[in-house]
C-alpha positions in Angstrom: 260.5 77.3 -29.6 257.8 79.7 -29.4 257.9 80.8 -32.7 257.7 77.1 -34.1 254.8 76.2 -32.1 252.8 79.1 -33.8 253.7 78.2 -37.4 252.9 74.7 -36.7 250.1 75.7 -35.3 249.1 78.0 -38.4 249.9 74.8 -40.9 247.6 73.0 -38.8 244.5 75.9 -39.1 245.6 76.2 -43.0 244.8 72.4 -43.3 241.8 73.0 -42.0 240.9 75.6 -44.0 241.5 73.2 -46.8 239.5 70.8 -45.7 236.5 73.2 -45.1 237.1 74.1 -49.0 236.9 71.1 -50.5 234.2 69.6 -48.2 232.2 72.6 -47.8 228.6 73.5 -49.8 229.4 73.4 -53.3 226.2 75.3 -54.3 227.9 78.6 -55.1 231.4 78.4 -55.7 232.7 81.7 -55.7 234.4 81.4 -52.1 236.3 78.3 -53.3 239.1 79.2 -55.4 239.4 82.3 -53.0 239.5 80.1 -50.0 241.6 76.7 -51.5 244.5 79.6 -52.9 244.5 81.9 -49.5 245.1 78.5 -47.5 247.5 77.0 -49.6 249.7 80.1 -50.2 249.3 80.6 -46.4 250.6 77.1 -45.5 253.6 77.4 -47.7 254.2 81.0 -46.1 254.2 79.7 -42.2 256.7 76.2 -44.0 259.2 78.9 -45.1 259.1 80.7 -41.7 259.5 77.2 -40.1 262.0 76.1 -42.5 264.0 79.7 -42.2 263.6 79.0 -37.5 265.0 75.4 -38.2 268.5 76.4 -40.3 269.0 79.8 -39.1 272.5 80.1 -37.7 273.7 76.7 -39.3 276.8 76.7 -40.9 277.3 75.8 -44.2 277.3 76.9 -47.8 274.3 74.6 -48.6 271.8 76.5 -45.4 272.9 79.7 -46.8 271.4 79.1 -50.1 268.4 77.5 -49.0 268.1 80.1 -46.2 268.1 83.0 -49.1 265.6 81.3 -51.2 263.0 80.3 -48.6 263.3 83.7 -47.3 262.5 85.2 -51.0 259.5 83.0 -50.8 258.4 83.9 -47.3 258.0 87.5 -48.2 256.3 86.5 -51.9 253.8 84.4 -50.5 253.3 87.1 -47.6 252.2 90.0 -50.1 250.3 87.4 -52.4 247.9 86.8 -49.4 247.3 90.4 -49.0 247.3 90.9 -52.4 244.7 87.8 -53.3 242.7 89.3 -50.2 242.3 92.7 -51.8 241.4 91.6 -55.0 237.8 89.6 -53.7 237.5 92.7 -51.8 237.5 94.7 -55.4 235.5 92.1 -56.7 233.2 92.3 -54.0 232.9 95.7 -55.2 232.7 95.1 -58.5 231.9 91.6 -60.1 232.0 93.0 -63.8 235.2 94.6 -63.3 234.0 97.3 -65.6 233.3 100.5 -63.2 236.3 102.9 -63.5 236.6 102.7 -60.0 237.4 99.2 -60.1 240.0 99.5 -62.7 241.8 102.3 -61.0 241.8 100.3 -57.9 242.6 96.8 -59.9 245.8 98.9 -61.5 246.9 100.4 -58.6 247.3 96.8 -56.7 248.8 95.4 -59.7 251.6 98.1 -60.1 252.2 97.7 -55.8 252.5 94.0 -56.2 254.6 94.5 -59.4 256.9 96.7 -57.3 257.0 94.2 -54.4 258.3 91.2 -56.5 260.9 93.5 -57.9 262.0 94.2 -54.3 262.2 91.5 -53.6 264.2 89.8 -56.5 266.4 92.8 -56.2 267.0 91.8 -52.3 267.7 88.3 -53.0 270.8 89.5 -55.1 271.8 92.7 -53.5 270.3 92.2 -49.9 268.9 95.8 -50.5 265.6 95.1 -48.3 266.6 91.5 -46.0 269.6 89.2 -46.3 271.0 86.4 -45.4 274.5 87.4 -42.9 277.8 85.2 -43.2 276.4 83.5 -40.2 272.9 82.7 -41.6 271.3 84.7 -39.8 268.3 86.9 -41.6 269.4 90.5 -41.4 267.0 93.9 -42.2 268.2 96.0 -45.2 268.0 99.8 -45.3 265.4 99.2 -48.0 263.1 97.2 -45.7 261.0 100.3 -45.4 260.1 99.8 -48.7 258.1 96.6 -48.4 256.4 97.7 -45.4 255.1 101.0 -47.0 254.1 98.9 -49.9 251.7 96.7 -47.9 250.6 99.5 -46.3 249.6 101.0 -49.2 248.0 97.6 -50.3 246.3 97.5 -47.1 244.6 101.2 -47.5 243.5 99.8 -50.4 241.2 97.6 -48.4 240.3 99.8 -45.8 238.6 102.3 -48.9 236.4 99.3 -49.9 235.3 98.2 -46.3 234.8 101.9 -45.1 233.3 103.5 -48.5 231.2 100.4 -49.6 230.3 98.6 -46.6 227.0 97.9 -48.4 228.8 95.3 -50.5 228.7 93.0 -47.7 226.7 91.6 -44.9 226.8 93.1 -41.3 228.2 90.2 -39.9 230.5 90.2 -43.2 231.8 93.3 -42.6 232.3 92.9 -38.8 234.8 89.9 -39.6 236.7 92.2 -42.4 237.5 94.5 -39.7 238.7 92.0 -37.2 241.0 90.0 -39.9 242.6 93.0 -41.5 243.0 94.8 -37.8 244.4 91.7 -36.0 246.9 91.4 -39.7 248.0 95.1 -39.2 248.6 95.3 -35.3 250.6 91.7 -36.0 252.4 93.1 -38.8 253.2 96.7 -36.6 253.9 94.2 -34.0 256.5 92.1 -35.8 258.3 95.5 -37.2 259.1 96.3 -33.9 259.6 93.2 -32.2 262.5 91.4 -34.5 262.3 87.1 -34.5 258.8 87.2 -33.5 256.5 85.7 -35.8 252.7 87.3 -35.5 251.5 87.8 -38.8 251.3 84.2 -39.9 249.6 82.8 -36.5 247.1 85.6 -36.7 246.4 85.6 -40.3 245.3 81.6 -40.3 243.4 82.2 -36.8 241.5 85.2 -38.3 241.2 83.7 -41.5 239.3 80.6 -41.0 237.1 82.4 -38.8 236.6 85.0 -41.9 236.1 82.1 -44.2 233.5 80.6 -42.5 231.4 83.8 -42.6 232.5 84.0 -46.3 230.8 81.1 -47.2 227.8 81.4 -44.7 227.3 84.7 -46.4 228.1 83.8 -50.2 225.6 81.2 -49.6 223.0 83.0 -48.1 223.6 85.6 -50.9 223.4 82.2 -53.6 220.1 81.5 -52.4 218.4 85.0 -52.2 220.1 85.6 -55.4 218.2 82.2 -56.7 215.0 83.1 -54.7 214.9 86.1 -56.9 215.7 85.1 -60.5 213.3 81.9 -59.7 210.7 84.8 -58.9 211.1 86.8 -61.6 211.1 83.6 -64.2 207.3 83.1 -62.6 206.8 86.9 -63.1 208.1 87.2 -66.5 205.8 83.9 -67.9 203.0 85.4 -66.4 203.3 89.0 -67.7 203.9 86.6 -71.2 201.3 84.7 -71.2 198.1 87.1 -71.4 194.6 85.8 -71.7 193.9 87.9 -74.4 196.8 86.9 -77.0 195.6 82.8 -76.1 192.4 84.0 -76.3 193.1 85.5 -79.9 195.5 83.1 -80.7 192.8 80.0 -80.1 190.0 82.0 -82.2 192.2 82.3 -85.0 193.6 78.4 -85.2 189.6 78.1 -84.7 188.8 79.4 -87.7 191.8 78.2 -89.9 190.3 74.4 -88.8 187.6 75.0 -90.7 188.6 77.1 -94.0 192.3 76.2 -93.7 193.5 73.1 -91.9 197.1 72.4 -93.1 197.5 76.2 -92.0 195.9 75.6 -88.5 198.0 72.5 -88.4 201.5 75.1 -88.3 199.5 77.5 -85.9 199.2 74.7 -83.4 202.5 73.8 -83.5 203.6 77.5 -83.3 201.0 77.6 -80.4 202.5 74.7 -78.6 206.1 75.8 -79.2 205.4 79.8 -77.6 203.9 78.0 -74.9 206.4 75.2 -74.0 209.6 77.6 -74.0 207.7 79.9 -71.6 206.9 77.3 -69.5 210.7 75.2 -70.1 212.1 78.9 -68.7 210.5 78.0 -65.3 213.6 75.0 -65.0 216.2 76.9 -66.8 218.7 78.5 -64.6 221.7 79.2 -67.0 221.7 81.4 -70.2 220.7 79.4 -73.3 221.6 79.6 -77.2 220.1 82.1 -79.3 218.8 80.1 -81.7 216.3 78.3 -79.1 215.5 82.0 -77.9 214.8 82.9 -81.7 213.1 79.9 -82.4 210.4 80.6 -79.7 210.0 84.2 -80.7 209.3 83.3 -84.4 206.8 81.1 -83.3 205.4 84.5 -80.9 205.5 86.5 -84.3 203.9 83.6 -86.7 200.8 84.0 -84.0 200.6 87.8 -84.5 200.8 87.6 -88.0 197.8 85.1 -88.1 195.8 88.1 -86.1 197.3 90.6 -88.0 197.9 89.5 -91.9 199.7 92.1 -94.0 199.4 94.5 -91.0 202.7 93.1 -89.4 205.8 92.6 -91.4 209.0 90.9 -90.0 212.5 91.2 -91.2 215.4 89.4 -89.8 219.4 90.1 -90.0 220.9 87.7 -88.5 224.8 87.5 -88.6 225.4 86.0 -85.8 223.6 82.9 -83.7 226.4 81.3 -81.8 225.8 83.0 -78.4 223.6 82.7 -75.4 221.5 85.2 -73.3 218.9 84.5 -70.6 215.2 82.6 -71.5 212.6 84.7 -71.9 214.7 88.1 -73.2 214.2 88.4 -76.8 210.8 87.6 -76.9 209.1 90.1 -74.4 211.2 93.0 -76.3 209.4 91.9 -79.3 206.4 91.6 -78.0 206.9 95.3 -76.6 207.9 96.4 -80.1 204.3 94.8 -81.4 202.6 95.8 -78.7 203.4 99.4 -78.0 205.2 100.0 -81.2 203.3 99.0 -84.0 199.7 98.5 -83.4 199.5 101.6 -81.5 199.9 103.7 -84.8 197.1 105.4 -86.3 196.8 102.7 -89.0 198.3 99.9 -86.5 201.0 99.0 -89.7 204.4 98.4 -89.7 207.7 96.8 -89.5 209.6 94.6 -86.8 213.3 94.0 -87.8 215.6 91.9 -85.8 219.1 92.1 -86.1 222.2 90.0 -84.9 225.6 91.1 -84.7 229.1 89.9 -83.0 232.0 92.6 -82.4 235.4 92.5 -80.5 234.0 92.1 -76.8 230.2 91.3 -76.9 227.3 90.5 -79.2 224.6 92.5 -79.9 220.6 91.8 -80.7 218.7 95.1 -82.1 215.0 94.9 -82.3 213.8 97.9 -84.5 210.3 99.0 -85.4 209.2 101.9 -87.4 206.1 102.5 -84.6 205.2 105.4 -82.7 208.4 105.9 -80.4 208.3 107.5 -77.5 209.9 110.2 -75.5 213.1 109.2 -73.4 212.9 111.9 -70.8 209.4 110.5 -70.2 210.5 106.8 -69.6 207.5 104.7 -69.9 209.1 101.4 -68.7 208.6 102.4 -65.0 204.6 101.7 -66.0 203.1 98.2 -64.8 202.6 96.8 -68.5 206.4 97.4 -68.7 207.3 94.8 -65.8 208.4 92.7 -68.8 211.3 95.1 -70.1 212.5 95.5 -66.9 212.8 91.8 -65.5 214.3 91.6 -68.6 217.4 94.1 -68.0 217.8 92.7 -64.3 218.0 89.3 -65.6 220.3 90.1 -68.4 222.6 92.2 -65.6 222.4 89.1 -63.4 222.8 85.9 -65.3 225.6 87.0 -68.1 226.3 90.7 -67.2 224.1 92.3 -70.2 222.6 95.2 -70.9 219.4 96.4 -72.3 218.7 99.9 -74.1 216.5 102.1 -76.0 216.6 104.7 -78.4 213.5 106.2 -79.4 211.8 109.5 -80.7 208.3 110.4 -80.7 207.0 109.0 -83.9 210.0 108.0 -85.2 210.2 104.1 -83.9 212.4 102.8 -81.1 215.5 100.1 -81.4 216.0 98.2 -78.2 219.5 96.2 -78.3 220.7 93.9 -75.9 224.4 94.1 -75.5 226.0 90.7 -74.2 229.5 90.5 -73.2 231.9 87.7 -74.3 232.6 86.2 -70.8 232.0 82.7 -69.5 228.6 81.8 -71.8 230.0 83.1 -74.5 232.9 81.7 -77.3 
């Protein structure tokens, strides 16, 4: 009777859970999918217990059969919890999924779970880990060993993230890690030794909700400060764009072309108007955007300059590929730089801006190129104030699509900047 009441019980917590899910803050929703599947596999696991208490030691041909499959299921949906568990722990870690770490990790609990299912169907023909007796009554194998050193290893799995990169998390975060996964193991040592007791499902839903609520409170939290920043650095970025001197410049030049050159000043005020409204439309934008918008405001940066600068400043485009999108704001301050501190600072302030467009098999590239002065990469000037730019740039990039932003350069030899953007969820 016991042993009912606490899966009933657990069901009960589990529907909970999935309440809290689906009714919960939908602001940021990684903990949803994390949260909805943990529950619902959970629920199904403490059913099968339940179902296997009910018709264990019935007779029949029918129970026996039953009995076998929603014992095979028990045990799957057992080391799928632990399995889904580890894996938001790795992505904790790791949200790209690209650090070698992550991949050895992200193997290594694939292979265990690999070898678990096998176990598993190999038990539910041979009986080679659990079984099902004549009297249907579930029965340890001499491979049960097996699956418990398989969670175990699963489980140190775990432990390496929460002990080696507690920083991934909050305090309070980390705190509720090491109560779930040590009230889990003790149940689990527990229920090795103590045969017909059920702990581990109780435990897990008890621990789990409790976990899940300081998963969201802390996914949210991280959502907002997350937010708070990117909204800050939007301001930052507009502001280290928009200079007096280059609307000063800009407004002396349309100045002039009104009186020896109207139809001209006519395009320079629409160019004007265009550099100005996608700095300030950035401000609302919290999602990467197409390319071609991004390009379209830069050529209207680049018409400006070449007002100011005639024959001085020559553009070239290669573009062979458009169909992508990357943060507001991120092509146009690397141009800018390339002008800026690439060009005109040459002894005759001449020369050549090319950007250049590219898709290969997992990301598209942008390569801004200009035959300037270069400069020295050992000697990094980007960590100067007038650089803020570049570098809300790259932490934007990393942040809202997982890009990347580099230089090579040599002293009087120019510099190429690319921006490397992986296919992923913005991208086709």
């Amino acid at each position: 009777m016991l042993n009912e009441i606490l899966q009933i019980i657990s069901m009960v917590l589990c529907v909970v859970g999935i309440v809290q899910v689906l009714v919960g803050p939908k602001e940021n929703r990684e903990p949803l999918p994390f949260g909805f599947a943990f529950f619902s596999i959970l629920f199904f696991y403490s059913l099968f217990i339940l179902l296997g208490l009910t018709l264990g030691g019935q007779e029949g041909a029918v129970v026996h059969e039953v009995l076998r499959l929603s014992n095979f299921l028990e045990f799957l949906s057992g080391y799928s919890l632990t399995f889904i568990v580890i894996s938001w722990l790795l992505f904790r870690l790791d949200p790209s999924g690209k650090s070698r770490e992550f991949k050895v990790f992200s193997v290594g609990l694939k292979i265990v779970f690999g070898v678990q299912t096998a176990l598993l169907v190999l038990s539910f023909f041979s009986g080679f880990c659990y079984y099902i007796d004549s009297a249907n009554v579930y029965q340890r194998g001499n491979g049960f060993i097996l699956l418990f050193v398989t969670w175990w290893l699963e489980f140190m799995i775990g432990l390496y993230v929460l002990v080696f990169h507690s920083n991934c998390f909050s305090r309070l975060l980390r705190i509720s890690l090491w109560i779930f996964g040590g009230t889990i193991a003790v149940a689990f040592l527990l229920q090795l030794f103590f045969v017909g007791i059920y702990f581990v499902s109780f435990s897990t839903a008890v621990s789990a909700l409790m976990l899940y609520i300081v998963f969201v409170k802390d996914s949210t939290e991280l959502y907002y400060q997350k937010k708070r920043e990117n909204d800050k650095l939007k301001v930052d970025i507009i502001f280290s764009q928009i200079k007096p001197h280059f609307l000063y410049n800009s407004l002396t030049v349309i100045k002039h072309l009104c009186r020896y050159d109207p139809t001209m000043a006519e395009k320079a005020v629409v160019d004007f108007s265009t550099y100005l409204r996608g700095n300030m439309d950035s401000l609302s934008v919290d999602v990467p955007i197409l390319f071609e918008n991004e390009l379209n405001h830069t050529k209207a940066y680049l018409s400006l300059e070449k007002l100011r600068f005639e024959g001085d400043l020559k553009i070239k485009y290669d573009i062979q590929s458009t169909g992508f999108y990357l943060p507001a704001l991120t092509l146009q301050p690397i141009v800018e730089n390339a002008v800026s501190h690439g060009i005109r600072e040459t002894k005759d302030g001449k020369g050549t801006v090319t950007i250049a467009t590219r898709e290969l098999d997992e990301c598209y590239e942008i390569a801004v190129t200009d035959d300037g002065t270069g400069f020295d990469p050992d000697n990094y000037p980007e960590s100067d104030k007038p650089h803020i730019g570049i570098e809300n740039v790259r932490y934007r990039l990393k942040n809202m699509c997982g890009g990347t932003l580099s230089f090579q350069s040599a002293i009087g030899q120019g510099t190429v900047a690319t921006i490397s953007l992986p296919k992923g969820e913005f991208m086709p």
